[in-house]
Biopython code that builds the backbone (N, CA, C, O; Angstrom):
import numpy as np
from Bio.PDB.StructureBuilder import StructureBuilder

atoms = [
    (1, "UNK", "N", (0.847, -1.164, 0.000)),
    (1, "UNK", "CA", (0.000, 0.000, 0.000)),
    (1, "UNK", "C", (0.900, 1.238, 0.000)),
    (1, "UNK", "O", (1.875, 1.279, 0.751)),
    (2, "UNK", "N", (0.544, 2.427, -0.970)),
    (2, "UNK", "CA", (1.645, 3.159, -1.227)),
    (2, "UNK", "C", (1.003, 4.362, 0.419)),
    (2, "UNK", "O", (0.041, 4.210, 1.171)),
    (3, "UNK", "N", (1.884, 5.242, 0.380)),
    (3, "UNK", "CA", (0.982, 6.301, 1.503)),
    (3, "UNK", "C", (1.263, 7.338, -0.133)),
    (3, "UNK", "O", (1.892, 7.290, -1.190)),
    (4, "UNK", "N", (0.274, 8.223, 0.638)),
    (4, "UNK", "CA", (-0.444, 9.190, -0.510)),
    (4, "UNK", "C", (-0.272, 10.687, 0.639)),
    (4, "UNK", "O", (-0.653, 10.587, 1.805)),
    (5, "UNK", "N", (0.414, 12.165, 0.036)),
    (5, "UNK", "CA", (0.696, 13.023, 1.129)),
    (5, "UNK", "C", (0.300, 14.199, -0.085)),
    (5, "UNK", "O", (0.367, 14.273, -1.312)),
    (6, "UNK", "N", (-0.111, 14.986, 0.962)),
    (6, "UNK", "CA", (-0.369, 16.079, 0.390)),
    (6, "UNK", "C", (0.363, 17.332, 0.592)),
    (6, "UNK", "O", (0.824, 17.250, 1.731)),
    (7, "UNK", "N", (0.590, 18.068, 0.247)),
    (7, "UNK", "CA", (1.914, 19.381, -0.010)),
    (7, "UNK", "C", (0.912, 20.456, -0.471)),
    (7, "UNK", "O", (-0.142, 20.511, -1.104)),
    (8, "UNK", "N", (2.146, 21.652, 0.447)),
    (8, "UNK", "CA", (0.961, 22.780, 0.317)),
    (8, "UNK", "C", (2.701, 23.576, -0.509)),
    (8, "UNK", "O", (3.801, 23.475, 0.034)),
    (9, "UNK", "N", (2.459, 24.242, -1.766)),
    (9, "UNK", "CA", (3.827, 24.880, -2.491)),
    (9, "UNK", "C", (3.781, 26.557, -1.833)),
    (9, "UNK", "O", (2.990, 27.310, -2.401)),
    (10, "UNK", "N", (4.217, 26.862, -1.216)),
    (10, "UNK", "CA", (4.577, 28.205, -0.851)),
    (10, "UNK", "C", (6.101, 28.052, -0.053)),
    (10, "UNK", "O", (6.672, 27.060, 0.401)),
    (11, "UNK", "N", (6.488, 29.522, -0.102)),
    (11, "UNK", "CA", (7.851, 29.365, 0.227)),
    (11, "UNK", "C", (8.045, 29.491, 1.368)),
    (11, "UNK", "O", (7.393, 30.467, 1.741)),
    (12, "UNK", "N", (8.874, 28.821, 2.609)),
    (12, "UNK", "CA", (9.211, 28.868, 3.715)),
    (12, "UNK", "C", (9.564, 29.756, 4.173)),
    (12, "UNK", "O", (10.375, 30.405, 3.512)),
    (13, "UNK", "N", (9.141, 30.317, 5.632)),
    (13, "UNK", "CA", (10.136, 31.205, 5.868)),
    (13, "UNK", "C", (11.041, 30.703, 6.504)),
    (13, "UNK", "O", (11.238, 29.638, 7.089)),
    (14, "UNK", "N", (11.897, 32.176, 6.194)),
    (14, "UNK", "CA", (13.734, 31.864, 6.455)),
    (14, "UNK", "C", (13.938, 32.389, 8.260)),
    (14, "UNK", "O", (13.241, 33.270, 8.764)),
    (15, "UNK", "N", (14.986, 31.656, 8.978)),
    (15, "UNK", "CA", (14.851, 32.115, 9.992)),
    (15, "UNK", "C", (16.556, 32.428, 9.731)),
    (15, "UNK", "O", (17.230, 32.406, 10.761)),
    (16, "UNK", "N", (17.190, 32.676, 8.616)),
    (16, "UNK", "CA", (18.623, 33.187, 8.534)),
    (16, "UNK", "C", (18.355, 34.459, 8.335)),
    (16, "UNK", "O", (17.337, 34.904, 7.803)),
    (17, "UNK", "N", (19.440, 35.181, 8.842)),
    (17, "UNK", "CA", (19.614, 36.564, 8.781)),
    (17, "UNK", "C", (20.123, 36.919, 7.151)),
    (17, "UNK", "O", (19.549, 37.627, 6.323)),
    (18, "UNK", "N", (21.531, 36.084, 7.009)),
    (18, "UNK", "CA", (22.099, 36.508, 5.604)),
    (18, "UNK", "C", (22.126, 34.976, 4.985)),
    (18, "UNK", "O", (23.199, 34.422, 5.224)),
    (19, "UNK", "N", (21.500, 34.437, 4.491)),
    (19, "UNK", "CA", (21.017, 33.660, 3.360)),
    (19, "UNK", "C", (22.653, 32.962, 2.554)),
    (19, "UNK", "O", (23.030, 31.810, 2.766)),
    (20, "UNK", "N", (23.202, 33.684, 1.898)),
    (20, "UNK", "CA", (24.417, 33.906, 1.371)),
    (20, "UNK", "C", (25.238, 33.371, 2.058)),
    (20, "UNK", "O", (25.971, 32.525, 1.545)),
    (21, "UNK", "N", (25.344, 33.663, 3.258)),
    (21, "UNK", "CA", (26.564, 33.695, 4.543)),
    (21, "UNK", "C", (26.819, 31.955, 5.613)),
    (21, "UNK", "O", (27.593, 31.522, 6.466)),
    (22, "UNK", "N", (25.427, 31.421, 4.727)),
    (22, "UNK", "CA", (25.419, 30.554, 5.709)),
    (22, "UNK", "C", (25.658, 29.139, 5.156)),
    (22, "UNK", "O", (25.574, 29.058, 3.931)),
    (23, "UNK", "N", (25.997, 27.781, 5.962)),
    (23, "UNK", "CA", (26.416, 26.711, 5.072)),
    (23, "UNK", "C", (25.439, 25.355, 5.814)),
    (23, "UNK", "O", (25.588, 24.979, 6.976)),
    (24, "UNK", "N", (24.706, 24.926, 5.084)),
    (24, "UNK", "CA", (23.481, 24.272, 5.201)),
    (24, "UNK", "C", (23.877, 22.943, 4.444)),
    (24, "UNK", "O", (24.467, 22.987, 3.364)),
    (25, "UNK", "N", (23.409, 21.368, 5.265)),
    (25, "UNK", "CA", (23.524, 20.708, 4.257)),
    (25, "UNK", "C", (22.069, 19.485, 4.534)),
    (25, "UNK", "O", (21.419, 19.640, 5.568)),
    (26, "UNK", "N", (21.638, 18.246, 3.479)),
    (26, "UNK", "CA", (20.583, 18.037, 3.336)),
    (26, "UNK", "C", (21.057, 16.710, 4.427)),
    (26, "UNK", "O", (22.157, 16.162, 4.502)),
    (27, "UNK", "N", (19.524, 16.374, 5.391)),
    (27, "UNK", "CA", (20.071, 15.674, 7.057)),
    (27, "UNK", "C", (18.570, 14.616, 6.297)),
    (27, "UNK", "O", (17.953, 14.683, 5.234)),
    (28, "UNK", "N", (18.484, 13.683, 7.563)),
    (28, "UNK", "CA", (17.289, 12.663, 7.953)),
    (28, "UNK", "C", (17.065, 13.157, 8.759)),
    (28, "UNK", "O", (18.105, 13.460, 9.344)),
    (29, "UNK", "N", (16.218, 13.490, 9.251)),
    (29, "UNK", "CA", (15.516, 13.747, 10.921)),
    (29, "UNK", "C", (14.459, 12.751, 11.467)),
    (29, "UNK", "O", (13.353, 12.634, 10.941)),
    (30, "UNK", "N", (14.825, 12.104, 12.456)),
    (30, "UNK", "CA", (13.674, 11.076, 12.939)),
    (30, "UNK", "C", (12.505, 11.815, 13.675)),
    (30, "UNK", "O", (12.272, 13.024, 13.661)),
    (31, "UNK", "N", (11.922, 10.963, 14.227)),
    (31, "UNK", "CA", (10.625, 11.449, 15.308)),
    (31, "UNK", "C", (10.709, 11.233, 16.389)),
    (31, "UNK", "O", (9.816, 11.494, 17.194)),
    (32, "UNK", "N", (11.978, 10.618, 16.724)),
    (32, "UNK", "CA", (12.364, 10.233, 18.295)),
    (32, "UNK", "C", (12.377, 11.090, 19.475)),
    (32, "UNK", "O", (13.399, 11.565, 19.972)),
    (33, "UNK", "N", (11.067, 11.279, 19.937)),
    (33, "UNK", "CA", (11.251, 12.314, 21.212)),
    (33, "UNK", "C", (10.108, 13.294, 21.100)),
    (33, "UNK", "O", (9.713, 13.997, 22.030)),
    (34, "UNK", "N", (9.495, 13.272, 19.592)),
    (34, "UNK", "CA", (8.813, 13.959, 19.269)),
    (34, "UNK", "C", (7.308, 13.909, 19.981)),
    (34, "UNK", "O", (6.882, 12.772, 20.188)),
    (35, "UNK", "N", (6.660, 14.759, 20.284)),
    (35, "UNK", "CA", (5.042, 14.746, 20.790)),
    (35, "UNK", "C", (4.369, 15.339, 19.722)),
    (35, "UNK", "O", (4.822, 16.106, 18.872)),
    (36, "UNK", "N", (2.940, 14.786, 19.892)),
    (36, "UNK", "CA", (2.738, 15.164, 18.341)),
    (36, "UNK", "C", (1.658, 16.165, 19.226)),
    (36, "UNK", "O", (1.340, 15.765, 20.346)),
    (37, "UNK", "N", (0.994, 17.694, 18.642)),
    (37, "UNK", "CA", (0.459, 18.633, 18.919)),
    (37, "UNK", "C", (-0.945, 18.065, 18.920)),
    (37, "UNK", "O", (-1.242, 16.895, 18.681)),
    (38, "UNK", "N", (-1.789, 19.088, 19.232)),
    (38, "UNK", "CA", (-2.931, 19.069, 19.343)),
    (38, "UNK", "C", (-3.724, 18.522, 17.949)),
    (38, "UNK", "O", (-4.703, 17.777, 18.003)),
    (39, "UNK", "N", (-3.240, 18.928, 16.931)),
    (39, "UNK", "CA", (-3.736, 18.453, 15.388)),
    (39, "UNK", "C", (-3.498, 16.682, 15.280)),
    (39, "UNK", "O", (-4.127, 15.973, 14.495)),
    (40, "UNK", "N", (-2.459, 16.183, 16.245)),
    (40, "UNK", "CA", (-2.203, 14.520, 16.172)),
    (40, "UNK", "C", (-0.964, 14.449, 15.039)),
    (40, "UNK", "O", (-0.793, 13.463, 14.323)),
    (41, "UNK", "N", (0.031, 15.886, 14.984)),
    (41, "UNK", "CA", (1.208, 15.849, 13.664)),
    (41, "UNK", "C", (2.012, 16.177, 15.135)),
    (41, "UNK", "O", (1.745, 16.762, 16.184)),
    (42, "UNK", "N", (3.279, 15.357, 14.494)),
    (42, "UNK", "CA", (4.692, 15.163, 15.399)),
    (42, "UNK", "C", (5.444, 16.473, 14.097)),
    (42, "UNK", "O", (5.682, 16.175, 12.926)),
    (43, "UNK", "N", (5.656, 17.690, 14.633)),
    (43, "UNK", "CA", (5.858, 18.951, 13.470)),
    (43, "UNK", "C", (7.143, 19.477, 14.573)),
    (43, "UNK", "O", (6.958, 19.885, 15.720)),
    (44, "UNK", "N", (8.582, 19.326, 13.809)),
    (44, "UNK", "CA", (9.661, 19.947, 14.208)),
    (44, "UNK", "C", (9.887, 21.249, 13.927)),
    (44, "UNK", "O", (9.663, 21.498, 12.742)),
    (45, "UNK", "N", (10.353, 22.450, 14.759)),
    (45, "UNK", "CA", (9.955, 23.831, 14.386)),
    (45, "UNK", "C", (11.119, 24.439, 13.874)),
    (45, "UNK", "O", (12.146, 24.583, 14.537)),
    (46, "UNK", "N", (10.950, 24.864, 12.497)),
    (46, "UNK", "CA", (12.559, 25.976, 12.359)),
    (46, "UNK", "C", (13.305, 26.317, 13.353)),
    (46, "UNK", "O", (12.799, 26.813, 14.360)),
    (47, "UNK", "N", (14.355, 26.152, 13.264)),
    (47, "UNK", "CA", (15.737, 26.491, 14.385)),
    (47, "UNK", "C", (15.772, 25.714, 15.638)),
    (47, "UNK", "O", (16.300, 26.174, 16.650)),
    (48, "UNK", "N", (15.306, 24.726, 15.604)),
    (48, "UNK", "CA", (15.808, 23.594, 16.567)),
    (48, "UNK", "C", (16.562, 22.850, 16.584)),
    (48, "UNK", "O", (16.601, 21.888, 15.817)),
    (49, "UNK", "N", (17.655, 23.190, 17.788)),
    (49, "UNK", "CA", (18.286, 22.121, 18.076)),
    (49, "UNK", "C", (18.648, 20.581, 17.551)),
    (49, "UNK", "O", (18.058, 19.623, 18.051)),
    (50, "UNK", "N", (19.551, 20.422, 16.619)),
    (50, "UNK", "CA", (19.121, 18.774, 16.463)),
    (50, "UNK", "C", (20.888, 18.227, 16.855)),
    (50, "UNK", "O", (21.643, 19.124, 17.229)),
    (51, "UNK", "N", (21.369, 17.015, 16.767)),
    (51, "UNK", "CA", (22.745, 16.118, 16.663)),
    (51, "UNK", "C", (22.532, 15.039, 15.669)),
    (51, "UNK", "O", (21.515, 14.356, 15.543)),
    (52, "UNK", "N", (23.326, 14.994, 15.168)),
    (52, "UNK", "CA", (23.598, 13.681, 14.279)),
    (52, "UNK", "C", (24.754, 13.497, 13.777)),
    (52, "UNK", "O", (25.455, 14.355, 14.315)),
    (53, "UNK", "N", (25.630, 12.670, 12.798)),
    (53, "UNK", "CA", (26.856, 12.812, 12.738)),
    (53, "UNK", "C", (26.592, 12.973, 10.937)),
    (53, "UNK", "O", (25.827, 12.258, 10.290)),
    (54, "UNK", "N", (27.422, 14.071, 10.393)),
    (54, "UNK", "CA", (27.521, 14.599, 9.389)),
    (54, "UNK", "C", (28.642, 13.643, 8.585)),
    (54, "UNK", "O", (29.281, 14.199, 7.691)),
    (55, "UNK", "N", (28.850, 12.537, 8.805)),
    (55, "UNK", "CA", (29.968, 11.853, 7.964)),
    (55, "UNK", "C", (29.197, 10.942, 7.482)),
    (55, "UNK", "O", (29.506, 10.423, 6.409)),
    (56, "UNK", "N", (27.930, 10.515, 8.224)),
    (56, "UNK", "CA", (27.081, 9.417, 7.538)),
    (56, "UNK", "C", (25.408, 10.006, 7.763)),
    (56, "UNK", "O", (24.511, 9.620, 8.514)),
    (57, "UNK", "N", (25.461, 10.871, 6.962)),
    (57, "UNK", "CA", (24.254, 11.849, 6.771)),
    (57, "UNK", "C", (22.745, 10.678, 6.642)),
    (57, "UNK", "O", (21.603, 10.941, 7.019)),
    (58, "UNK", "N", (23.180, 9.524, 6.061)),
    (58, "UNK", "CA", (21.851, 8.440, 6.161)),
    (58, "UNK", "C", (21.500, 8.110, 7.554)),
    (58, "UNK", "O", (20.386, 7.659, 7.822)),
    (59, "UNK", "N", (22.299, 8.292, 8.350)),
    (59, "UNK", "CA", (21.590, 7.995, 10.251)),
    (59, "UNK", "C", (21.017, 9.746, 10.281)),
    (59, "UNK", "O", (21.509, 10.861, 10.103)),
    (60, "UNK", "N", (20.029, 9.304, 10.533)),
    (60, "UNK", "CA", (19.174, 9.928, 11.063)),
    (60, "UNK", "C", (19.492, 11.239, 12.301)),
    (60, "UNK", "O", (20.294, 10.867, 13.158)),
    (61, "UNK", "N", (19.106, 12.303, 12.433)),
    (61, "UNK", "CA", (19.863, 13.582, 12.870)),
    (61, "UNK", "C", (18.475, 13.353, 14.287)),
    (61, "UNK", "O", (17.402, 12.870, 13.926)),
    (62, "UNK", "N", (18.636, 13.681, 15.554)),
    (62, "UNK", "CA", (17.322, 13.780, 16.364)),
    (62, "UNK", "C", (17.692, 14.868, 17.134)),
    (62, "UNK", "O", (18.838, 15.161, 17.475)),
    (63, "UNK", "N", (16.178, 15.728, 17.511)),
    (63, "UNK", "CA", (16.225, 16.971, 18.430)),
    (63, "UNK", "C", (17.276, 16.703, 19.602)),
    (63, "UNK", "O", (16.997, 15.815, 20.407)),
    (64, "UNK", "N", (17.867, 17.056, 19.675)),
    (64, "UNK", "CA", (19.181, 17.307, 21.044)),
    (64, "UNK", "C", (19.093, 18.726, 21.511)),
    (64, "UNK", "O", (19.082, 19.816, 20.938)),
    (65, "UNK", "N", (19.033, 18.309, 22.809)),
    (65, "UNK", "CA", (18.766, 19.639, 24.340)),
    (65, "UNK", "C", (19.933, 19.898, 24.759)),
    (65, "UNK", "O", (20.045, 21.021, 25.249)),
    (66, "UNK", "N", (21.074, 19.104, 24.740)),
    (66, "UNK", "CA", (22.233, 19.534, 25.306)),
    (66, "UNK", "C", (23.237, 19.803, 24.560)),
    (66, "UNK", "O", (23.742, 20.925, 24.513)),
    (67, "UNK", "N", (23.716, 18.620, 23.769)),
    (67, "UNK", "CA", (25.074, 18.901, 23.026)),
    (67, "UNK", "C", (24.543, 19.138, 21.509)),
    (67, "UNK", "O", (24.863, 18.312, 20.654)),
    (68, "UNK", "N", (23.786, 20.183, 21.184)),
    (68, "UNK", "CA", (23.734, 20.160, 19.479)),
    (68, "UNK", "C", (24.786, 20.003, 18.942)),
    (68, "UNK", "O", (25.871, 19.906, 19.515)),
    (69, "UNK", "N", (24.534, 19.948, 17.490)),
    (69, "UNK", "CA", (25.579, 20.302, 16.182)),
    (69, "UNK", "C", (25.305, 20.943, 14.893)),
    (69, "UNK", "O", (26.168, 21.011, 14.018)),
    (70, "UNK", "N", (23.892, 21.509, 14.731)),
    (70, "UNK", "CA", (23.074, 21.811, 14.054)),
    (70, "UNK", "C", (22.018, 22.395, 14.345)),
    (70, "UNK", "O", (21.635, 22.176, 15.494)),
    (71, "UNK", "N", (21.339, 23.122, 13.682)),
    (71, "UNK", "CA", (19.631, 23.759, 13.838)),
    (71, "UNK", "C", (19.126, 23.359, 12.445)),
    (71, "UNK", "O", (19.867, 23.541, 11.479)),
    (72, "UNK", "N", (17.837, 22.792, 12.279)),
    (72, "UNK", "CA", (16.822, 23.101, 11.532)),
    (72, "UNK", "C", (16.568, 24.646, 10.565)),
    (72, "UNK", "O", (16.106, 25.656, 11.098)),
    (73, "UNK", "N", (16.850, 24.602, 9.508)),
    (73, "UNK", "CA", (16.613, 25.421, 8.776)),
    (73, "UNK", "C", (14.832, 25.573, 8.324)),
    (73, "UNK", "O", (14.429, 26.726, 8.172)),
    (74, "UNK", "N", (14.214, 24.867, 8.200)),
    (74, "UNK", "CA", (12.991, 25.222, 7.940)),
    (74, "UNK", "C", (12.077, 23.477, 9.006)),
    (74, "UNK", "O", (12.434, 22.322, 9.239)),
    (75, "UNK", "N", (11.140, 24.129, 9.238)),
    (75, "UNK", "CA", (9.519, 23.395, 9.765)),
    (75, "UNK", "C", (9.856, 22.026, 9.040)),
    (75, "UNK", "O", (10.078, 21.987, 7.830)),
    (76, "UNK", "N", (9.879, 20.953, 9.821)),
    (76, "UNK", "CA", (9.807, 19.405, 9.184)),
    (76, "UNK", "C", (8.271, 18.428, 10.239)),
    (76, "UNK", "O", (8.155, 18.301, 11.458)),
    (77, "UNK", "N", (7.216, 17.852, 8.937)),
    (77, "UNK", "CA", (6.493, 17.055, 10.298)),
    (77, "UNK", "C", (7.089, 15.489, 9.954)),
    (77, "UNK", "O", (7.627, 15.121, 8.909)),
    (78, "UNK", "N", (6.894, 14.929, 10.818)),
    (78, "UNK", "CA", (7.981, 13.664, 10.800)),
    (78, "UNK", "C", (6.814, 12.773, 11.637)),
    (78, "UNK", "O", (7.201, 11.808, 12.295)),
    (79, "UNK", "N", (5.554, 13.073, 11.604)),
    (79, "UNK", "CA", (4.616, 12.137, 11.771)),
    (79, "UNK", "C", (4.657, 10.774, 11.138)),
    (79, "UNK", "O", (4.381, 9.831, 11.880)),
    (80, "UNK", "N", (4.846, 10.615, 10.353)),
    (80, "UNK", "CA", (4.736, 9.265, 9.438)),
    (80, "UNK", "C", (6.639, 8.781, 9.823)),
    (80, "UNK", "O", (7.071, 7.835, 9.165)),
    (81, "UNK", "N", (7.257, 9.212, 10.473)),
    (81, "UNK", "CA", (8.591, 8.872, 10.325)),
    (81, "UNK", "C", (9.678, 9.335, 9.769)),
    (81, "UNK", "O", (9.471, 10.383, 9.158)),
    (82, "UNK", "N", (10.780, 8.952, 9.743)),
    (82, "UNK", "CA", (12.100, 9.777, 9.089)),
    (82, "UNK", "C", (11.820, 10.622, 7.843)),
    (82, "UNK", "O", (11.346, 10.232, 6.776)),
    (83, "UNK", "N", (12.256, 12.017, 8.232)),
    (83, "UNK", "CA", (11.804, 12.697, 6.824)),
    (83, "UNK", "C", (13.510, 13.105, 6.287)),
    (83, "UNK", "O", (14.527, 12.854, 6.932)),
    (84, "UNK", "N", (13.445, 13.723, 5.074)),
    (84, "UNK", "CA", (14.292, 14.874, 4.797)),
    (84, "UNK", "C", (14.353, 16.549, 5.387)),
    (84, "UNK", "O", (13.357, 17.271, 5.434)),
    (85, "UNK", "N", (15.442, 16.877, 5.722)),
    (85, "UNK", "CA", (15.742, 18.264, 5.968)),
    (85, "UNK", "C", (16.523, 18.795, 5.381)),
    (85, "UNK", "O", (17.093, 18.491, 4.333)),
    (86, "UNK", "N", (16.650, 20.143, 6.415)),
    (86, "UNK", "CA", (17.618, 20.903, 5.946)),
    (86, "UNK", "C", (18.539, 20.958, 6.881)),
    (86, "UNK", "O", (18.433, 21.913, 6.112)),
    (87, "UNK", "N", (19.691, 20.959, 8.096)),
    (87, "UNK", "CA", (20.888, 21.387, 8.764)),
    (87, "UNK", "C", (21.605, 22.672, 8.697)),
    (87, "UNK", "O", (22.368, 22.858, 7.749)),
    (88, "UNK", "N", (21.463, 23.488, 9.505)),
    (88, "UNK", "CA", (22.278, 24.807, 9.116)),
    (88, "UNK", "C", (23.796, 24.339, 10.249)),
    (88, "UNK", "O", (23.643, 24.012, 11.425)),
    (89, "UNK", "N", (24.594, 24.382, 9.845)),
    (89, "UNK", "CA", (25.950, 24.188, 10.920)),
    (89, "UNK", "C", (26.688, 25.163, 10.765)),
    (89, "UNK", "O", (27.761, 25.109, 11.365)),
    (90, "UNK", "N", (26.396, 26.417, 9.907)),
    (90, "UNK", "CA", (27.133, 27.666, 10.215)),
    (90, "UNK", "C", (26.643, 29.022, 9.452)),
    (90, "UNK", "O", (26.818, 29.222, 8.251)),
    (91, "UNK", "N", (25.987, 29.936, 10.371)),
    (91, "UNK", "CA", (25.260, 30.700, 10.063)),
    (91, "UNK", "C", (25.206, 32.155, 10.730)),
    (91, "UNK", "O", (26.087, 32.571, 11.483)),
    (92, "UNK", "N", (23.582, 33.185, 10.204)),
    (92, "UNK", "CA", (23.249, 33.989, 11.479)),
    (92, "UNK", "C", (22.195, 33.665, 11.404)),
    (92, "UNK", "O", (21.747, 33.464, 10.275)),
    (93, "UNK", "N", (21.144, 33.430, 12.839)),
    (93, "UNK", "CA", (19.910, 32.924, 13.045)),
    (93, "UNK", "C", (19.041, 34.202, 13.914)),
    (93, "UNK", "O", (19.376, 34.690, 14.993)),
    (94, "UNK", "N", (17.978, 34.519, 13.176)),
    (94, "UNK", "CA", (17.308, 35.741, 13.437)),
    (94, "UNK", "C", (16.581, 34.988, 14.763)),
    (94, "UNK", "O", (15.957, 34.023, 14.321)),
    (95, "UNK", "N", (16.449, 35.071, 16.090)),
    (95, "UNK", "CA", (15.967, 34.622, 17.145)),
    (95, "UNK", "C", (14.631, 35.033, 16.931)),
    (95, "UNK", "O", (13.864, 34.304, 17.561)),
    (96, "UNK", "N", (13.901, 36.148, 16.118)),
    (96, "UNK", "CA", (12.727, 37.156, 16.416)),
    (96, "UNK", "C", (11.967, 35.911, 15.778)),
    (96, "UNK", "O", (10.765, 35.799, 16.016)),
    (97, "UNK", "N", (12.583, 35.009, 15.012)),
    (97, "UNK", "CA", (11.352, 34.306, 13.941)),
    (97, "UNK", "C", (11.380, 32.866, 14.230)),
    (97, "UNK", "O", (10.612, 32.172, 13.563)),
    (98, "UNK", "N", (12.291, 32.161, 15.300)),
    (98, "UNK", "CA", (11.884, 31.253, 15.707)),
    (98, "UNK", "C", (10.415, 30.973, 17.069)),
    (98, "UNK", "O", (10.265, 31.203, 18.269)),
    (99, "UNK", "N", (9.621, 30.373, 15.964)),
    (99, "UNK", "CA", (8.276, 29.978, 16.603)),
    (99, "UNK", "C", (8.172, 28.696, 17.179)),
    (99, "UNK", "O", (8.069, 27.712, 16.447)),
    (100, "UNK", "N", (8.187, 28.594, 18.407)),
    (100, "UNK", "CA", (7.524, 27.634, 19.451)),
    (100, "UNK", "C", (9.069, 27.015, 19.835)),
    (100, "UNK", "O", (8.957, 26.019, 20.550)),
    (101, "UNK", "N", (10.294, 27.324, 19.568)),
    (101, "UNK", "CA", (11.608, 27.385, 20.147)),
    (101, "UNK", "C", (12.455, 28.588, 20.720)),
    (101, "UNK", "O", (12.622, 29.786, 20.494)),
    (102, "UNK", "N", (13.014, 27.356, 21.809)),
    (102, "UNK", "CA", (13.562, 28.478, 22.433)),
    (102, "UNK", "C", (15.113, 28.416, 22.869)),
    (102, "UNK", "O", (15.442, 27.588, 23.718)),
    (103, "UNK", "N", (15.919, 29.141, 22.390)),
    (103, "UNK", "CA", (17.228, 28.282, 22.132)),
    (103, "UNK", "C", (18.357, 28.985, 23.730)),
    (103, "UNK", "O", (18.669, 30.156, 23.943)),
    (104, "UNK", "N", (18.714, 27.717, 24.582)),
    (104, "UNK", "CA", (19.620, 28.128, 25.832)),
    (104, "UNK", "C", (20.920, 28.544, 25.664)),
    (104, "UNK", "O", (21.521, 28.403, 24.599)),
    (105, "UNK", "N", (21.354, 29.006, 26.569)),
    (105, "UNK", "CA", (22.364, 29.770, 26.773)),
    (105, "UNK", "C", (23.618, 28.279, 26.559)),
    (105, "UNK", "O", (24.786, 28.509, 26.247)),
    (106, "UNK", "N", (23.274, 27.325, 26.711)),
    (106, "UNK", "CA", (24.169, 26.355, 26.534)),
    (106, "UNK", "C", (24.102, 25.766, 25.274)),
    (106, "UNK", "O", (25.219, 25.419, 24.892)),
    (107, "UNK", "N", (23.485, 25.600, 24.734)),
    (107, "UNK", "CA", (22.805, 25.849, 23.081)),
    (107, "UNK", "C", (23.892, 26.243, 22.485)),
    (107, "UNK", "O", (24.808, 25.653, 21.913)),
    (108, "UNK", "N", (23.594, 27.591, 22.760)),
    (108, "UNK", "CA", (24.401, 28.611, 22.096)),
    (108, "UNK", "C", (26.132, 28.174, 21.697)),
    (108, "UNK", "O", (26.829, 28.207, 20.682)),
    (109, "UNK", "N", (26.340, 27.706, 23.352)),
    (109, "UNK", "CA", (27.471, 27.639, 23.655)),
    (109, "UNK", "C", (28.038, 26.317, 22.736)),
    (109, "UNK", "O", (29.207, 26.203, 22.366)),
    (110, "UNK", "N", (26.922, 25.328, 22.447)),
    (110, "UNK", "CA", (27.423, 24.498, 21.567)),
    (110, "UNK", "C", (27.390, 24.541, 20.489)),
    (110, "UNK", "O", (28.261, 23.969, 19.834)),
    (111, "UNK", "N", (26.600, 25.080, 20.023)),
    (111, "UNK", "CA", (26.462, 25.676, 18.763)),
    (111, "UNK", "C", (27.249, 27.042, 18.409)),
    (111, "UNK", "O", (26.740, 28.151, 18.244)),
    (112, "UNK", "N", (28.673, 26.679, 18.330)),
    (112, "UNK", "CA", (29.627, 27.858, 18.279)),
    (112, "UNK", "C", (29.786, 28.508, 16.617)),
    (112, "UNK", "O", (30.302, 29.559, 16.238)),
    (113, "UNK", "N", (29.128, 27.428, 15.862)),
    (113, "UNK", "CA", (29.133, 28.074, 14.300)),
    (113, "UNK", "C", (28.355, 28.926, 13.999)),
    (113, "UNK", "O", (28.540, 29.876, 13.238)),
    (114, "UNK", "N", (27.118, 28.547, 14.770)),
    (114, "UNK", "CA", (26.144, 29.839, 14.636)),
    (114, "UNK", "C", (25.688, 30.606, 15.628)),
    (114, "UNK", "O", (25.452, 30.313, 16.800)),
    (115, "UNK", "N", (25.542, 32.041, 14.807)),
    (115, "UNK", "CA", (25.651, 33.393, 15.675)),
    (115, "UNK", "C", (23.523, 33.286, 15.234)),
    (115, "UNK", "O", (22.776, 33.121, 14.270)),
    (116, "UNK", "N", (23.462, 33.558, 16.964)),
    (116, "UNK", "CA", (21.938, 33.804, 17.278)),
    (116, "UNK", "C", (22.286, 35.597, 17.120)),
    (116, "UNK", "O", (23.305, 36.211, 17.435)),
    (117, "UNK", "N", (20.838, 36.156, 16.433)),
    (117, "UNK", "CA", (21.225, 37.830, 16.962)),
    (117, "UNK", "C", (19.478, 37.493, 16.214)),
    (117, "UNK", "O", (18.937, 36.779, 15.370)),
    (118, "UNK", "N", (19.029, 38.994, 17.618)),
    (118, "UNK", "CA", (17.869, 39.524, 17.747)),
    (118, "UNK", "C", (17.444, 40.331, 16.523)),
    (118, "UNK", "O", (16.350, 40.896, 16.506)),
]
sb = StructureBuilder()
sb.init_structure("model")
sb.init_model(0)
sb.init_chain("A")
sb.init_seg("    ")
for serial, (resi, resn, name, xyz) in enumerate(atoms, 1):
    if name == "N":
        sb.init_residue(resn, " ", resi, " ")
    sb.init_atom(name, np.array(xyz, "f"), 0.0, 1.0, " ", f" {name:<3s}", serial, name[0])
structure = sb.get_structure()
């Protein structure tokens, strides 16, 4: 039985400051850890936190609270399971436009490639 998904085409918003400046590459993201919202969708939010190891990009990248290595470049729902993303690992990340994240002071600290600014 195939699954059948539906897609809405409009363009994402960007939660990078300079677009140009930044070096992004294409991740797996699982659902491990994930709660799924009130709608019953497990939906990962632009600029979150994730870890995974970038030498074998096919394992799967998952939300990480402590030691990141990466943020989410755009909204992934991962209801149905491992999706495709995006990885930003060196950037500037506009803090004003991340919705329903909230990135710590230790975050930060691990995430030394990218510059958070208001």
């Amino acid at each position: 039985m195939s699954r059948v998904k539906t897609a809405q085409y409009t363009t994402p918003k960007t939660i990078l400051v300079a677009p140009e400046l930044a070096f992004t590459l294409p991740i797996k993201v699982a659902n491990t850890g994930i709660s799924a919202g009130a709608d019953g969708r497990k939906v990962i939010y632009a600029g979150t936190p994730i870890a995974g190891d970038f030498t074998n990009r096919a394992t799967a990248f998952v939300k990480e609270d402590t030691k990141p290595n990466a943020v989410l470049l755009h909204e992934v729902d991962v209801t149905d399971g491992t999706e495709n993303a995006t990885a930003v690992i060196f950037g500037f990340i506009d803090e004003s436009k991340l919705d329903n994240v909230t990135i710590t002071s230790a975050q930060k600290e691990a995430l030394s490639k990218i510059t958070f600014v208001k």
